[in-house]
ROLUM-13183 format. One line per 3 residues: number of its first residue (from 1); for each residue y, z, x of C-alpha. Coordinates in pm, whole numbers. Example, Ala and Ser with C-alpha at 12.3 -4.5 7.8 and 13.67 -1.06 7.14 Angstrom:
<rs>
1> -450/780/1230; -106/714/1367
</rs>
This chain:
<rs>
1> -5672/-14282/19740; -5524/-14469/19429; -5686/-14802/19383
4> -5401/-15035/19478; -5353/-14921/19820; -5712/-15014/19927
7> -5567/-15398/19947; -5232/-15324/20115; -5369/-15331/20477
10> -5134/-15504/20711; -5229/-15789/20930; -5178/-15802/21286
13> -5289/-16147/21413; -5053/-16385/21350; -5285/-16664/21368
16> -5407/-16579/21037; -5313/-16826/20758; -5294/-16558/20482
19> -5231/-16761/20125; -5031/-16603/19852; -5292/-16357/19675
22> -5548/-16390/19943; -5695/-16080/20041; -5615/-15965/20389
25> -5824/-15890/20665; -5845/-15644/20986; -5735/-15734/21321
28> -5901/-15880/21584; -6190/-15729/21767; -6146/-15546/22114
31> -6353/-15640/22435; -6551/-15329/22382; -6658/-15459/22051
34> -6739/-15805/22140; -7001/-15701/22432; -7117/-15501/22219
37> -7230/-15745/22003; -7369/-15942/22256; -7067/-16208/22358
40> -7020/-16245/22745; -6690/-16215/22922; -6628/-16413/23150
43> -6256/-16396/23168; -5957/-16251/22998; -5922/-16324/22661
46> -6228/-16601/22665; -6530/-16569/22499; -6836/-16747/22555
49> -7045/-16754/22222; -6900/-16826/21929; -6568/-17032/21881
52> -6446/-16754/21645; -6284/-16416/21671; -6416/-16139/21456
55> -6207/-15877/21238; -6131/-15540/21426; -6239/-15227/21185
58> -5872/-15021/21200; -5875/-14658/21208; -5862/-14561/20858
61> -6197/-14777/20728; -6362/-14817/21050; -6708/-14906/20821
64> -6689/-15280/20826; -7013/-15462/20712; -7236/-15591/20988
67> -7243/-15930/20955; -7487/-16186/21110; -7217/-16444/21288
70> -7454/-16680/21463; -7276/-16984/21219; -6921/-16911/21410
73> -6717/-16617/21323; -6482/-16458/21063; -6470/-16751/20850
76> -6831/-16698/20756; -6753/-16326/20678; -6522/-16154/20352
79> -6332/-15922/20603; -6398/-15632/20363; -6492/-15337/20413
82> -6770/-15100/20217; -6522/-14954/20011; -6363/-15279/19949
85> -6656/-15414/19824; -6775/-15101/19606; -6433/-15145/19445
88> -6488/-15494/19376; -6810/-15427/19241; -6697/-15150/19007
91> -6469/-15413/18921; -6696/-15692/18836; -6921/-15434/18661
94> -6633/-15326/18422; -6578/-15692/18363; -6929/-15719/18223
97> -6938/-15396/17999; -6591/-15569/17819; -6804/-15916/17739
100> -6951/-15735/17426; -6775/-15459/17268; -6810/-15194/17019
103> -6608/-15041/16731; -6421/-14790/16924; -6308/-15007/17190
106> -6200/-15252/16887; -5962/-15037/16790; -5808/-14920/17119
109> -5743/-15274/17150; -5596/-15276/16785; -5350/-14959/16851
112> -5267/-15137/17208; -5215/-15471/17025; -4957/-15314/16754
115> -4799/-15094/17020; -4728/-15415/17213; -4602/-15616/16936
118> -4370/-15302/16823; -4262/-15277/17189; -4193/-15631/17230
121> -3993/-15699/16896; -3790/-15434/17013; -3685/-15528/17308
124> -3620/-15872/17190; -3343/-15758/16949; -3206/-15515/17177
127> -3157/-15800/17469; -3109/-16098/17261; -2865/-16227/17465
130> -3148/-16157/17810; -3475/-16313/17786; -3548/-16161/18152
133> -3517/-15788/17989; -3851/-15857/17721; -4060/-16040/17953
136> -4254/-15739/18032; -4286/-15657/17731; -4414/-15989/17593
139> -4638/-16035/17935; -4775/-15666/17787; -4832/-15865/17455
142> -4993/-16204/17589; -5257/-15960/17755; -5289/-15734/17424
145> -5381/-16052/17274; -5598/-16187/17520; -5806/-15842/17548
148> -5939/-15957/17130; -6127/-16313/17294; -6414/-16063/17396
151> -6492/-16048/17020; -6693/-16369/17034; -6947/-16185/17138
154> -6960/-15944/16881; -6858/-16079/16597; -7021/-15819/16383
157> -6737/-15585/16470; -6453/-15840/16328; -6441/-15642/16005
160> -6292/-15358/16229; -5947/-15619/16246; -5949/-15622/15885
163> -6018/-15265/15828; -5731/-15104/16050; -5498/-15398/15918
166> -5439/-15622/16215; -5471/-15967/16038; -5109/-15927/15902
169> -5019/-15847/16282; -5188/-16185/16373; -5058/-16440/16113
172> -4717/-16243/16186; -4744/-16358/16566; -4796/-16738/16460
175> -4421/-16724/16406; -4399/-16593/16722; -4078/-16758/16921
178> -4324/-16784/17249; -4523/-17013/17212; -4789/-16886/17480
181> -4812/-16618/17193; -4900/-16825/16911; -5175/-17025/17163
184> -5344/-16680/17205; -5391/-16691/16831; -5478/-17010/16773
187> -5729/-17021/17100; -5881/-16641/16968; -5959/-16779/16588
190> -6091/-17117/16778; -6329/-16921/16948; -6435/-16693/16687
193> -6499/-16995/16427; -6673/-17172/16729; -7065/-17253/16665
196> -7093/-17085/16961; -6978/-16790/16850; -7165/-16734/16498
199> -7489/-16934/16616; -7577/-16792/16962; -8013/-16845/16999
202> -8036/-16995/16643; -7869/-16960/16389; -7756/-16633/16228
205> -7638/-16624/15879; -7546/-16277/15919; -7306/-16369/16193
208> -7186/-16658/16015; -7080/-16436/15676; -6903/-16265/15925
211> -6700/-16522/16047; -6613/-16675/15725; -6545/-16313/15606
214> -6274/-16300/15876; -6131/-16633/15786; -6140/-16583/15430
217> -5972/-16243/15496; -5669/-16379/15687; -5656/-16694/15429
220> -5498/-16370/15189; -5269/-16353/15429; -5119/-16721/15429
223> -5283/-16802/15779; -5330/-17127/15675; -4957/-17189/15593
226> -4846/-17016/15894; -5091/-17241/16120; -4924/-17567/15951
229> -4594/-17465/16024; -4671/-17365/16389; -4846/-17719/16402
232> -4497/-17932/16330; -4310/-17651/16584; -4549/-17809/16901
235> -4353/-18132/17049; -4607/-18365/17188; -4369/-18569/17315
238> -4392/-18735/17716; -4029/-18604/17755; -4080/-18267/17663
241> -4082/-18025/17925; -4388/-17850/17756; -4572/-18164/17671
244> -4894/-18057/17830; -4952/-17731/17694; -4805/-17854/17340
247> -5109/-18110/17317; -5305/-17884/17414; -5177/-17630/17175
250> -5257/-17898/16922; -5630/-17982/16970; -5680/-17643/16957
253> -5534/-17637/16612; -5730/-17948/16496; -6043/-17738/16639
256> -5997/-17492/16404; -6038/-17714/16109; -6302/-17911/16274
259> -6508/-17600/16328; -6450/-17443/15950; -6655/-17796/15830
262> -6885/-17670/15984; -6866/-17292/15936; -6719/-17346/15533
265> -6686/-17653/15373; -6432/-17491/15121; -6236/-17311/15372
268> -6220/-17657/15516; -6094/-17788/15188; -5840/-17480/15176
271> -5706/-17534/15509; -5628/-17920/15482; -5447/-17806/15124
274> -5266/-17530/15262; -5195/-17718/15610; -5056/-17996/15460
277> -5293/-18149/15689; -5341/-18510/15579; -4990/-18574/15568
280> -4976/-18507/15911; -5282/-18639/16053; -5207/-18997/15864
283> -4858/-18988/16048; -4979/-18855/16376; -5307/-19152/16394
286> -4961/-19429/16362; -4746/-19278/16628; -4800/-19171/17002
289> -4590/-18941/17213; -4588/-19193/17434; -4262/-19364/17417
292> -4247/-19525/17720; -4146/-19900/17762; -4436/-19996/17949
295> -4707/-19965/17687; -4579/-19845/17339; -4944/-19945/17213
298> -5126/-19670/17428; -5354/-19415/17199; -5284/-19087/17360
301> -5646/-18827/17296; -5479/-18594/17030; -5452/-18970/16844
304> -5771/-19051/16884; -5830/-18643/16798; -5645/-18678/16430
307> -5840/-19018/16309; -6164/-18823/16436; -6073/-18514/16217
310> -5979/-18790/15989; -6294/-18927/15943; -6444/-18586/15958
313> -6297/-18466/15671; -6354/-18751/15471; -6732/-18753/15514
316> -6741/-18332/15498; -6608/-18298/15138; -6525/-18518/14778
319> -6273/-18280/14741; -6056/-18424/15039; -6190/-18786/14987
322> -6003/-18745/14629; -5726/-18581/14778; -5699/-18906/15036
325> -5705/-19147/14759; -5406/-18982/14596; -5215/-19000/14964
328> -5095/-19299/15150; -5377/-19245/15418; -5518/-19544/15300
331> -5212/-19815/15381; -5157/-19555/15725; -5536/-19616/15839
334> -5480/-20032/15748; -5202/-20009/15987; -5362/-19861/16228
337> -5633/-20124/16175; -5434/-20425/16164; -5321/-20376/16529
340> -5616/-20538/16649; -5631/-20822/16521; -5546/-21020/16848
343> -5640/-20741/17106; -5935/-20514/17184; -5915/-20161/17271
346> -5843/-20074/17642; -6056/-19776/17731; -6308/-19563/17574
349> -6098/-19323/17421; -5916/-19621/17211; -6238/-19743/17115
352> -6340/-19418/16953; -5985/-19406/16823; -6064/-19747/16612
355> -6391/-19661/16536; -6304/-19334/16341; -6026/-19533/16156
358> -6344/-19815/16058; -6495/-19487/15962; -6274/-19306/15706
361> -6157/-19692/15523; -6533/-19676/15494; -6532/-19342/15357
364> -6250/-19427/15146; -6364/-19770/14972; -6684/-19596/14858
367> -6498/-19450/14623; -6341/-19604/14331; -6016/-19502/14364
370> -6017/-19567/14711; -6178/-19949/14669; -5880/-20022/14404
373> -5638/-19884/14669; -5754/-20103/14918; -5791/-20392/14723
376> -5400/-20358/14599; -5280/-20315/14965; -5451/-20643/15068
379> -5688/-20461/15280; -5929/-20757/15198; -5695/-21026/15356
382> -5706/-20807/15647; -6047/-20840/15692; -6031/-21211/15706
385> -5779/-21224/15912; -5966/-20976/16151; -6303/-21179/16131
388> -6046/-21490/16238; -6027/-21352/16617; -6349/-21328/16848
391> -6245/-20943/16886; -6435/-20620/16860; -6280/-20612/16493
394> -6454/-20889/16416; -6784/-20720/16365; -6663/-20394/16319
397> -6470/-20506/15984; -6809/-20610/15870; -6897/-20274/15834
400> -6548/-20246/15605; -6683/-20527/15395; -7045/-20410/15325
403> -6894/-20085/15124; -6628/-20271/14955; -6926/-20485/14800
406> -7164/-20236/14761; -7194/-20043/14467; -7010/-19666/14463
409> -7209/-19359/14431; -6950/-19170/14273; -6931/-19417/14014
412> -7259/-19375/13935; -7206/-19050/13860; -6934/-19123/13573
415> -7001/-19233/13229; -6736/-19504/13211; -6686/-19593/13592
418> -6938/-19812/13659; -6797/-20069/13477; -6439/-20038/13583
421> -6616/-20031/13949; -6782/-20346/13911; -6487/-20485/13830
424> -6330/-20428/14121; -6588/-20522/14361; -6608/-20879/14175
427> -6225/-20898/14261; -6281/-20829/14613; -6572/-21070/14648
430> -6339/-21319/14486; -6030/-21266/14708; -6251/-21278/15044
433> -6429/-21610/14936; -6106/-21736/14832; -5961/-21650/15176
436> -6197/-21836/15357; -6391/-21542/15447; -6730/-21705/15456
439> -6656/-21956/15712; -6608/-21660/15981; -6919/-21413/15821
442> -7108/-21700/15905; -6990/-21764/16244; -7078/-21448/16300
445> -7419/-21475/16122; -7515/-21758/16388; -7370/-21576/16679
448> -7151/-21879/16814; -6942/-21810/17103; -6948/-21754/17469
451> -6910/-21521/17722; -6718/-21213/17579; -6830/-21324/17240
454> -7227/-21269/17336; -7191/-20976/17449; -7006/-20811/17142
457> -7367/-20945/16920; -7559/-20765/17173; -7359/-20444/17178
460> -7339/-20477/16793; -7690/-20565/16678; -7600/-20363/16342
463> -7395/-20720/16269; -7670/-20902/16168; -7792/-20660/15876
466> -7450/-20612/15799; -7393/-20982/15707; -7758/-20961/15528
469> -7606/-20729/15309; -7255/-20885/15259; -7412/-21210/15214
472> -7670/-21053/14916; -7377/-20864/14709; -7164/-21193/14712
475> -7437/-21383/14536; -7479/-21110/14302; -7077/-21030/14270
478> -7029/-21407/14144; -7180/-21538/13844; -7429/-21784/13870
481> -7312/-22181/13804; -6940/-22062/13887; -6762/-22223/14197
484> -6783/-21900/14412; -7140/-21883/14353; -7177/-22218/14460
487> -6954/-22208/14795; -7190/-21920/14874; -7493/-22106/14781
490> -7396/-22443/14999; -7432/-22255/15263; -7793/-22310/15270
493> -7803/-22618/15063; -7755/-23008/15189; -7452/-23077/15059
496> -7275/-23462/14961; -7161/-23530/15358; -7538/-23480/15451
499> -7428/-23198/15676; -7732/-23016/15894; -7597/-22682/15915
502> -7743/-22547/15621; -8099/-22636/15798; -7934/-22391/16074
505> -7874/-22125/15809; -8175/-22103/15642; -8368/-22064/16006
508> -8121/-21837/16116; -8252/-21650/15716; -8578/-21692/15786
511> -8553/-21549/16124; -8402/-21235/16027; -8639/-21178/15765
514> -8917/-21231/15957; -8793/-20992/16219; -8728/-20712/15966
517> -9060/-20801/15843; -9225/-20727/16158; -9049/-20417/16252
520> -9178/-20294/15902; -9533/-20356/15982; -9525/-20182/16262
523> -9411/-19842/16092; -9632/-19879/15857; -9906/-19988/16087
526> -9822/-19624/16239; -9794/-19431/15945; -10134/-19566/15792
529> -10304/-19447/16121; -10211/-19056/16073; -10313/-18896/15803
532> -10040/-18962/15446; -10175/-18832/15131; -9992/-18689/14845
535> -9646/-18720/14629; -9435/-18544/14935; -9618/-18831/15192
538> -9544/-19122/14935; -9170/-19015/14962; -9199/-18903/15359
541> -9325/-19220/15353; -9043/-19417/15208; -8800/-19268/15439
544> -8973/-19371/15715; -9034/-19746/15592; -8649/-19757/15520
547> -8549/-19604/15883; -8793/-19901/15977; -8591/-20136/15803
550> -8685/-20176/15448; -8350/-20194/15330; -8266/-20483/15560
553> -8570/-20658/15460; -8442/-20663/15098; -8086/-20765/15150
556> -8276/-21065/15322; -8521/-21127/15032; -8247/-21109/14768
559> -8091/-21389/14983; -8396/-21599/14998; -8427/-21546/14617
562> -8101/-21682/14533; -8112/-21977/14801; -8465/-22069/14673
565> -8325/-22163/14382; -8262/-22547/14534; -8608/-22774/14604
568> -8501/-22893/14940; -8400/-22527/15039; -8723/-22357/14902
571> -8911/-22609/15084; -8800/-22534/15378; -8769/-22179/15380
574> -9156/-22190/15293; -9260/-22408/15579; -9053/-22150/15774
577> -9265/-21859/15657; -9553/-22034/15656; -9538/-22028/16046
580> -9562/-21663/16060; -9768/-21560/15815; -9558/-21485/15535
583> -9483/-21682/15212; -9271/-21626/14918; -9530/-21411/14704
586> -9462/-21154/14974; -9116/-21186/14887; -9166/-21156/14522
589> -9387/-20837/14596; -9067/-20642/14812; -8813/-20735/14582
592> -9032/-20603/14268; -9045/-20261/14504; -8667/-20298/14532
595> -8560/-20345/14138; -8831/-20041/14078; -8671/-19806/14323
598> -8308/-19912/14208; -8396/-19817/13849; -8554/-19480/13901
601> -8356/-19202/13898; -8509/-19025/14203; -8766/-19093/14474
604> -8977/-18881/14266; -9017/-19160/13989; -9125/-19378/14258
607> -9520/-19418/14209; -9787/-19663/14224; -9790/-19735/13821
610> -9413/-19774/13844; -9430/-20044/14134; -9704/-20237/13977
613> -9585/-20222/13633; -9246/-20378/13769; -9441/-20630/14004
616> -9645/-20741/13658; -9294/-20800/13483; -9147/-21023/13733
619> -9407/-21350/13805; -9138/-21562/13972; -8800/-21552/14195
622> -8584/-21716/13937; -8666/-21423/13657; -8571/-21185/13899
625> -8216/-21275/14016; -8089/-21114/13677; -8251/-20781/13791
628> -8075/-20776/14098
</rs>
């Protein structure tokens, strides 16, 4: 009996609400059947247990399963019969044999794949003018294509693609005028570069060489190129009549290049080159599909997608983070930025959206070339104006500031740049005092504000050591006895109008330092109570102290050291310490720790002759502000 028949058994009761594609069942039982089975009769056609007719076995399978009915009839039942069932089970059990597969069955899958292809190109120029004549054929293809997914699982067996010369056939089929076609592509090499597929029960570097084998492989075949071009084909667009499965089709893509940062950080870097990719991510994080009236400011998820990848990228390889600086990414993501300067994001998918842009200008300003970029686009002015409104970019622009002041890794590592970076980073301090920037960092510093504004300093207690740091750099960006240094410094000084809110500040100092202070002690407290012996514990040590807060502490002390520098100020920041314990000898002592550390060349210089040799040399606060 061939295997499709089995399901074409006719229903009789008309009762039955049979669904398209549900599988039909018998008729209904006979008298006979139901005393049988223990119902009473009572009448003609009624039935006194159970509410429910049962199905009828018909003449040809009369082997229907006995089924316990005691819940109320044939809705509790399959209506199958035992060879129904032993089909479906055969069926099931192929299912599970395909979830792995092996080299032969690779390349059955292979000859089908080509054959379809072949088949379907064919009849596509033979019925150009017919689209209804090649859908078979390119419904034979979809499923040719589909058939590969299994090789997740067995990603040993990818060099088998390579081998009979299939990876032309795919990078071909991102051409492909279907687009459900090039979406089996793109979803198959999703999967494959997938952690799940390479890193299934730990990780497997064997599996993983295979992956990037496979991707390298098809990179020789300009897959990259061909996956940019298929990228601009998709129309996200709310009035397209495939909008859906286009933005779909597109996170898929941008999962590809998310997973190779993973996978390869040069295939990564190979892929955004070949892709074109930043030009189109830095255009795509500015616009939304949605061009409706009602809301033209609404950030669709593929937006908040790009300035993810964005920010990805940035922080995943130099290489790109060069590439950036050389791109207008930086004037798109200040854009992007500037839109919330009077509003706050609307859900949680905008929020992410702004956070990944505060992410990559971070990214970017860490750099050199990338701090002079955003200095010359007025990216600084933006921050003021952004610190103006009691918004979430209020305290998220600190974030912004603190790398813009701080000094650029990179540029330590070129003879020549350091310079040319400080220079920079003096400008910037410059322009943001000049803007009135310090009136809103300290606004912030003292938490004013009500209601919404409250909330944001709770949600955001990162604020605090932010400003600590901003506030530090400034007074070592200006130089000392010139009129920035000194709007910094009456901050925390009395000043001619006898105003009290430098008392304010230099609690508020205190505070903080004390609190960073504390949290300190306890780590260390912790740490001294296990057993910590030996060069790797000194440094194992240090990282811990720092996760505790050590750097905070210092931005704090630096602070202290500068504002001590006035008698009425010192005085009282003393008295303040005094209170709990600490006193500015203590202060002397961290910040000698923090000019040792910041002129070795590795935690592996850092040892107990270095730290009291540098604690020796520096006596006082005032002959250490030149070190800092």
């Amino acid at each position: 009996m061939d295997i499709n028949d089995i399901f074409k058994e006719s229903v009789t009761s008309t009762t039955l609400n049979v669904g398209k594609g549900k599988r039909k069942m018998g008729s209904a039982p006979s008298m006979r059947l139901l005393k049988e089975r223990g119902y009473g009769i009572e009448g003609e056609g009624e039935v006194t247990e159970g509410s429910a007719k049962r199905p009828k076995p018909d003449d040809n399978n009369s082997d229907v399963s006995d089924i316990d009915d005691t819940e109320g009839g044939r809705f509790f039942s399959d209506g199958l019969t035992k060879q129904q069932k032993g089909v479906l089970q055969w069926v099931d059990n192929a299912e599970d044999i395909e979830e792995h597969l092996d080299k032969d069955t690779v390349r059955r899958l292979v000859a089908r794949l080509e054959r379809a292809m072949s088949k379907n190109t064919e009849d596509r120029i033979k019925y150009a003018q017919s689209p209804a004549e090649f859908a078979e054929s390119e419904a034979d293809l979809d499923e040719a294509l589909r058939n590969l997914l299994p090789l997740t699982n067995s990603v040993q067996d990818l060099h088998v693609l390579d081998d009979l010369g299939a990876l032309p056939t795919l990078v071909e089929l991102l051409g492909h005028e279907n687009e459900d076609i090039v979406m089996d592509i793109v979803e198959l090499v999703s999967e494959l570069t997938s952690m799940d597929a390479w890193s299934q029960e730990g990780e497997s570097q064997e599996e993983r060489q295979q992956v990037v084998g496979f991707i390298k492989a098809l990179e020789k075949h300009a897959f990259f190129e061909a996956l940019g071009h298929s990228l601009r084909r998709l129309d996200e667009s709310t009035g397209s009549a495939y909008d859906s499965d286009d933005a779909s089709g597109v996170a898929k893509m941008l999962d590809i290049v998310e997973n190779l940062t993973t996978l390869d950080a040069s295939l990564a870097e190979t892929a955004v080159n070949s892709m074109r990719l930043l030009d189109w991510l830095q255009a795509r994080i500015c616009t939304s599909p949605d061009t409706s009236s009602r809301n033209i400011e609404t950030t669709d998820v593929n937006q908040q997608y790009a300035a993810e990848l964005i920010a990805i990228l940035l922080q995943t390889s130099t290489k790109i983070c060069q590439s950036a600086a050389k791109t207008p990414l930086m004037d798109a993501l200040l854009k992007c930025l500037a839109k919330y300067r009077k509003r706050t994001p609307e859900d949680a998918v905008e929020m992410e959206y702004l956070e990944n842009i505060i992410n990559s200008l971070c990214v970017l300003v860490a750099t050199p070339q990338g701090r002079h970029e955003f200095e010359s686009l007025e990216g600084v002015e933006l921050l003021v104006l952004l610190q103006k409104q009691p918004e979430i970019g209020r305290l998220l622009s600190l974030k912004i500031l603190d790398y813009a002041l701080s000094p650029s890794e990179t540029a330590l590592e070129q003879v020549g740049a350091l310079d040319a970076d400080l220079l920079v980073r003096r400008s910037i301090a410059k322009r943001y005092i000049e803007g009135m920037g310090l009136k809103y960092l300290f606004y912030v510093l003292m938490r004013r504000g009500k209601g919404a504004a409250q909330k944001l300093y709770r949600d955001h207690p990162e604020s605090d050591e932010r400003i600590m740091s901003c506030v530090s750099w400034l007074f070592r960006l200006t130089e000392r006895e010139s009129p920035l240094h000194w709007r910094v410094l009456a901050k925390f000084v009395p000043s001619l109008a006898d105003d009290a809110s430098w008392k304010l500040h230099v609690d508020r100092l205190v505070e903080l330092n004390i609190q960073y202070f504390d949290s300190l002690r306890e780590a260390e407290e912790q740490m001294n109570a296990s057993d910590s012996e030996g060069e790797d514990k000194e440094e194992e040590r240090y990282l811990v102290r720092q996760d505790a807060g050590l750097f905070s502490l210092q931005m704090s002390d630096i602070v202290i050291a500068f504002v001590a520098v006035d008698g009425e100020a010192r005085e009282r920041i003393e008295q303040r310490l005094r209170r709990k314990g600490r006193s500015l000898d203590m202060v002397v002592e961290e910040l000698a720790e923090y000019i040792s550390v910041k002129q070795a060349s590795s935690l592996a210089s850092l040892n107990p002759k270095g730290k009291a040799k540098a604690t020796a040399g520096t006596t006082n606060l005032s002959n250490m502000l030149d070190s800092l």
